[in-house]
N, C-alpha and C positions, 0 to 999 in steps of 0.2 A: 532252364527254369522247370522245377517239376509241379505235380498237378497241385500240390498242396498251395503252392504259393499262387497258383494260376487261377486257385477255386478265390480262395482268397483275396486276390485283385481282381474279379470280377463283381464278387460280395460285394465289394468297398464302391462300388461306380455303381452298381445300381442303390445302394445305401442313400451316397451324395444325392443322384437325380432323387431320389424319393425324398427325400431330407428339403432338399429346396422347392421341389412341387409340393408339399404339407405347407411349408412358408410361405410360401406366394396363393394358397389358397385359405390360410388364417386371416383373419380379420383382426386393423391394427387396435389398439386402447383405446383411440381417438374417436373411432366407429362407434360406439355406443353412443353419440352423441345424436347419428342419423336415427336412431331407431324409435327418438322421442318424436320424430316428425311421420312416422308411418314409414320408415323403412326398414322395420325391424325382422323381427324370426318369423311372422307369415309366411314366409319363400324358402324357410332352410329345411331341411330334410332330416335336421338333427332334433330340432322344438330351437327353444329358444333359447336353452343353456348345452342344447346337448353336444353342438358342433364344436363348442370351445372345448369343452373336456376333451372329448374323442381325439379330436386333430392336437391338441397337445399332448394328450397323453401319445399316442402314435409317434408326434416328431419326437418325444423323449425320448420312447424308447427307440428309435432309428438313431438317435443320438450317440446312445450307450450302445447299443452295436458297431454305429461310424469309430468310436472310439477304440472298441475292441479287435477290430480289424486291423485300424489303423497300428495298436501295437503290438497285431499279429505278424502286419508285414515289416514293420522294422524288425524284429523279432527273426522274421525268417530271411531278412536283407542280409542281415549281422553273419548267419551261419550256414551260406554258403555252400555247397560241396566241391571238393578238392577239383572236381572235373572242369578242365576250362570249358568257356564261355563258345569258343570260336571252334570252328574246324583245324585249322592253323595252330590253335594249341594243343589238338589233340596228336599231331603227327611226332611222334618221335624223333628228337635232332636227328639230324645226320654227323656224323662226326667223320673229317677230313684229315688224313695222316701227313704232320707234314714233314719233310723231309728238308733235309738241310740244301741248301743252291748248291749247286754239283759245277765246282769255276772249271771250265773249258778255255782253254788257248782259242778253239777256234770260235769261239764268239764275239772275240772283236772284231772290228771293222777294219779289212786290209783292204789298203789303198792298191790299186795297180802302177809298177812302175815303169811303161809306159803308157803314155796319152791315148784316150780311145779315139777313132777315130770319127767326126763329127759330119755328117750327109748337108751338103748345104741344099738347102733347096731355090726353088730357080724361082726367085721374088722379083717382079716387075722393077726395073730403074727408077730412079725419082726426075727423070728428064721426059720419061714417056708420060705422065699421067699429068703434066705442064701443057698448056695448048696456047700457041699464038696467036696474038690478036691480029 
């Protein structure tokens, strides 16, 4: 990944976080309804129109930046450089010479003709390991 695309997909995540921390600190349509009972712009720090302008105009423009980002990194998704990705694609095949199977007489399997000779070993009887009642 080079830095272009790295600065880039950083831009974009702190854009988002900012983009939804403005949202979640806008006040909905519905809210002007408290502000007839005393809980209106007295407490805002903007007056009393000035926080709606401000934090919209802000999330716009965070908008049109999330947007420009966003088709800066398809943009640079799309094209790539040739260079792989992995370590593993950067190593050079190896190339293996192969050579034709070389047939040998002596690789088959020759039986001996005569019998080898077999060690019996000295296994207990099956009368000794019988015990009378």
């Amino acid at each position: 990944m080079n830095w272009l695309n790295t600065a880039a997909m950083i831009l974009h995540m702190f854009l988002a976080v900012g983009i939804v921390g403005l949202v979640l600190l806008q006040r909905g349509k519905g809210a002007d309804a408290g502000a007839g009972f005393g809980a209106g712009a007295s407490g805002t720090v903007f007056g009393a129109r000035g926080s709606a302008s401000f934090l919209s105009r802000t999330t716009g423009i965070l908008a049109a930046l999330f947007f420009i980002t966003s088709l800066t990194l398809s943009y640079l998704g799309g094209h790539q450089t040739s260079t792989g990705s992995s370590v593993v694609d950067r190593v050079p095949a190896i190339t293996v010479p192969t050579n034709p199977p070389v047939k040998n007489d002596s690789s088959q399997l020759q039986v001996p003709s005569s019998p080898v000779p077999v060690e019996q070993s000295a296994a207990p009887s099956s009368s000794a390991n019988t015990s009378s009642k």
